[in-house]
VMD Tcl script that draws the C-alpha trace (Angstrom):
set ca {
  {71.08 -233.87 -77.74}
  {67.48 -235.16 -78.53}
  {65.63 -238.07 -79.94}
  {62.90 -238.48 -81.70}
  {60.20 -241.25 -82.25}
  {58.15 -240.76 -84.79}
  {54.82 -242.51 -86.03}
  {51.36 -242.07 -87.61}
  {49.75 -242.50 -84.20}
  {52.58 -240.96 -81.74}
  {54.99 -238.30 -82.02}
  {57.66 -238.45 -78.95}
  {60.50 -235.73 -79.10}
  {62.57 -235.50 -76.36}
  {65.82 -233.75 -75.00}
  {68.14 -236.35 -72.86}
  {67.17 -236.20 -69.03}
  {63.99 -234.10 -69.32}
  {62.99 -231.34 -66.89}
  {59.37 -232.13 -67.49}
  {56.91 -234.39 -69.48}
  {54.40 -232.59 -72.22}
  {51.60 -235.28 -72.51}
  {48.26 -235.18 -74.76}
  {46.19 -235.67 -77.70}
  {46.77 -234.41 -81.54}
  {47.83 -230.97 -80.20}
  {50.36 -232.15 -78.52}
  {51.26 -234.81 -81.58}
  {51.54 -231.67 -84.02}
  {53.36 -229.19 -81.42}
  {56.09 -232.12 -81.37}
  {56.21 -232.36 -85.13}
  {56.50 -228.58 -85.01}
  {59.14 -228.99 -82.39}
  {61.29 -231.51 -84.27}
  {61.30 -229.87 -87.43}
  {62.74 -226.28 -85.32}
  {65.38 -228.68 -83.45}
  {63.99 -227.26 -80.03}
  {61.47 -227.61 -77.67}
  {62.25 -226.45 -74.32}
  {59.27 -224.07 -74.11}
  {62.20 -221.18 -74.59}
  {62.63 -221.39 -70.33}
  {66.22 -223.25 -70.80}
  {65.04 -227.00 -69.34}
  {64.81 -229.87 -71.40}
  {61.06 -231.02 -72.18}
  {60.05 -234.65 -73.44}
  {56.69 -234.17 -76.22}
  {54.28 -237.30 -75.99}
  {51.81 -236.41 -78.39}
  {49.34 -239.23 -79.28}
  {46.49 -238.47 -81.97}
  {42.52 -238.94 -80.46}
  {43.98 -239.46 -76.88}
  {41.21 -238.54 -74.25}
  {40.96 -237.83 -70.40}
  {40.25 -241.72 -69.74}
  {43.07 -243.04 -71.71}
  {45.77 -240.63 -70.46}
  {46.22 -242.55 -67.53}
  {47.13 -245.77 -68.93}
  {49.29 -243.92 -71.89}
  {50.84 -242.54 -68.78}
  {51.79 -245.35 -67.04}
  {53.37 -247.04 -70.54}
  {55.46 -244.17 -70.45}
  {56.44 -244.69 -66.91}
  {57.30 -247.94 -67.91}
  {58.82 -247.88 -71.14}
  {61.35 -244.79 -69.79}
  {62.19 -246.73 -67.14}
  {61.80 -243.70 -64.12}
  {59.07 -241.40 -63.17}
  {58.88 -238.18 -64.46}
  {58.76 -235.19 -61.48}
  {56.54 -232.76 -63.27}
  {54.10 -233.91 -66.46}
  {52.42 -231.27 -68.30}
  {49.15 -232.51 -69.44}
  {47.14 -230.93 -72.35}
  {43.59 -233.18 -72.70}
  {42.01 -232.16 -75.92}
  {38.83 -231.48 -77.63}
  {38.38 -235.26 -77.63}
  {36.72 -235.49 -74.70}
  {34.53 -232.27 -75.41}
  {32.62 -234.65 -77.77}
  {32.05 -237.11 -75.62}
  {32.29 -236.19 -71.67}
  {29.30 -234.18 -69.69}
  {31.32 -232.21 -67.29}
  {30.75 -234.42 -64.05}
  {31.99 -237.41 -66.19}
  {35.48 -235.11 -67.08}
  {35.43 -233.74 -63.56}
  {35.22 -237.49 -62.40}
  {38.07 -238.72 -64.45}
  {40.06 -235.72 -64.16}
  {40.26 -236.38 -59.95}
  {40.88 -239.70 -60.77}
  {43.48 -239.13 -63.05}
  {45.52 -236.55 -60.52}
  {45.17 -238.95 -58.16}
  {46.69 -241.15 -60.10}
  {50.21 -238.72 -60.87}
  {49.98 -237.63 -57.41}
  {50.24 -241.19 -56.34}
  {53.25 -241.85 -58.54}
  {55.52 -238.62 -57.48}
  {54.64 -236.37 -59.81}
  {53.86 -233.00 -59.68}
  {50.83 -232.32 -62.69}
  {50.67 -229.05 -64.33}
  {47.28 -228.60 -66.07}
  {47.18 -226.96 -70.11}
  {43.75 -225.52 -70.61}
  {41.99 -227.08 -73.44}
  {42.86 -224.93 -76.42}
  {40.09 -224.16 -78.67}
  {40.14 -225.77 -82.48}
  {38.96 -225.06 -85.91}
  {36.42 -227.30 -85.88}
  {35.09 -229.30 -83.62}
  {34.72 -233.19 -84.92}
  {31.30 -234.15 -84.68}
  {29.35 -231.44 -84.44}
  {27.15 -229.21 -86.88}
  {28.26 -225.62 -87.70}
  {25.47 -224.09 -85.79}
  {26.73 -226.01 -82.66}
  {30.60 -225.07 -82.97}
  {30.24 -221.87 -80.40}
  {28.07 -224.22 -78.23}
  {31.56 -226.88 -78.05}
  {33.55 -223.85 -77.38}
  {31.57 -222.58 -74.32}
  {31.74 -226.24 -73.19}
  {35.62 -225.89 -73.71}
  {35.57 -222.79 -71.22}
  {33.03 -224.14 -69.01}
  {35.82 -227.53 -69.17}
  {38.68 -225.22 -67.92}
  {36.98 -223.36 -65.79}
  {35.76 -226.51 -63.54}
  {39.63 -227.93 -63.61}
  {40.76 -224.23 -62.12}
  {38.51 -225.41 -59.21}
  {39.87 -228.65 -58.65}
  {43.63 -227.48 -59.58}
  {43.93 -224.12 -58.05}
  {47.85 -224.20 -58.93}
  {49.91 -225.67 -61.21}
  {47.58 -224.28 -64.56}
  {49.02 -223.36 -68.18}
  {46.35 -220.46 -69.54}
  {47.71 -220.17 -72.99}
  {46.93 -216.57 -73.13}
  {48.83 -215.28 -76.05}
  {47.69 -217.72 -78.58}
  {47.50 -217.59 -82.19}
  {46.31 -219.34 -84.98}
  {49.56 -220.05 -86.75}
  {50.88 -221.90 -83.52}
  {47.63 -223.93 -82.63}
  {46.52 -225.29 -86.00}
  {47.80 -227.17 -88.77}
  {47.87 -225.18 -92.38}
  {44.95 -223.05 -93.45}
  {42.86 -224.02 -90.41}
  {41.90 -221.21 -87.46}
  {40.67 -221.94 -83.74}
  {37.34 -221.43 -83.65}
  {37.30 -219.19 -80.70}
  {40.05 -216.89 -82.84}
  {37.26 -216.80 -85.53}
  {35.37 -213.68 -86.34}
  {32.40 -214.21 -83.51}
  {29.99 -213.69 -86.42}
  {31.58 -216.21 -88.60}
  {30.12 -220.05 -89.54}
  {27.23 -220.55 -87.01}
  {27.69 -217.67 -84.97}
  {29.67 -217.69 -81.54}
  {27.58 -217.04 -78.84}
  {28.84 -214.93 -75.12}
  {29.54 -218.02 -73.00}
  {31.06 -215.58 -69.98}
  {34.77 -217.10 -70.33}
}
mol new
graphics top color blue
foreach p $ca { graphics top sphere $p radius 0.5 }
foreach p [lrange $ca 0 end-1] q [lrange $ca 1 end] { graphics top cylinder $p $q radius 0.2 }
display resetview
């Protein structure tokens, strides 16, 4: 039994008496779309899962989109699942993010729940920036993930098997599955 919640802003999909929250931006949004069309989304491990996608979230909004959630459902949720997107690539320097990331799991912590980190997953295109400074935006991405492995040191999702069918809409490709030679070149970042 699931419901589903559906508008051009949020996409909630969500089995009754969820094992675990999935919260994030407009990856999250499309995985639930994705999720509700198939008729499953328990992450094939057998325990119900509640999607709360919401298009152009970031890091510093999460927390009150959070706590609406908290409210709105009416209990707290024992383990969240938080995917923060390429949103805040474009506009966080790295002690900013690492600032409102402790704040953030400080934040969960204080409420009960256990947080499970999902690595930033790379994206066609980066919004905002030029070609020639798409590898650039990845290496931040890496660079990103990287400096939350420090501060979570459990708890982590890598996403190590991914493809581009499963992280993009139609006819787009993650820039980090690209051909490294492709559009503005992809330079070694070390990650």
């Amino acid at each position: 039994m699931y419901s589903v919640q559906d508008t051009p802003k949020d996409t909630l999909f969500y089995f009754a008496d969820p094992a675990a929250w999935i919260i994030g931006d407009s990856i999250v949004y499309w995985a639930a779309r994705r999720v509700q069309q198939e008729g499953s989304g328990d992450l094939g491990c057998g325990a119900p899962v509640a999607w709360h996608g919401r298009r152009d979230l970031d890091l510093g909004q999460s927390k009150e989109y959070l706590s609406s959630l908290f409210t709105g459902e009416g209990s707290i949720q024992s383990h969240i699942i938080q995917h923060v997107g390429t949103n805040d690539l474009e506009s966080e320097s790295k002690s900013a993010f690492s600032s409102e990331l402790k704040r953030f799991f400080e934040y969960v912590s204080g409420q009960g729940s256990i947080i499970i980190w999902s690595d930033i997953l790379p994206r066609f295109r980066y919004r905002e920036f030029s070609d020639e400074q798409q590898g650039l935006v990845d290496c931040k991405r890496r660079s990103l993930n990287r400096a939350t492995s420090n501060v979570i040191t459990s708890n982590t999702v890598r996403h190590m098997n991914q493809s581009s069918e499963l992280l993009s809409r139609p006819n787009e490709m993650p820039v980090s599955l690209r051909d490294k030679h492709g559009p503005g070149g992809f330079p070694r970042c070390g990650g």
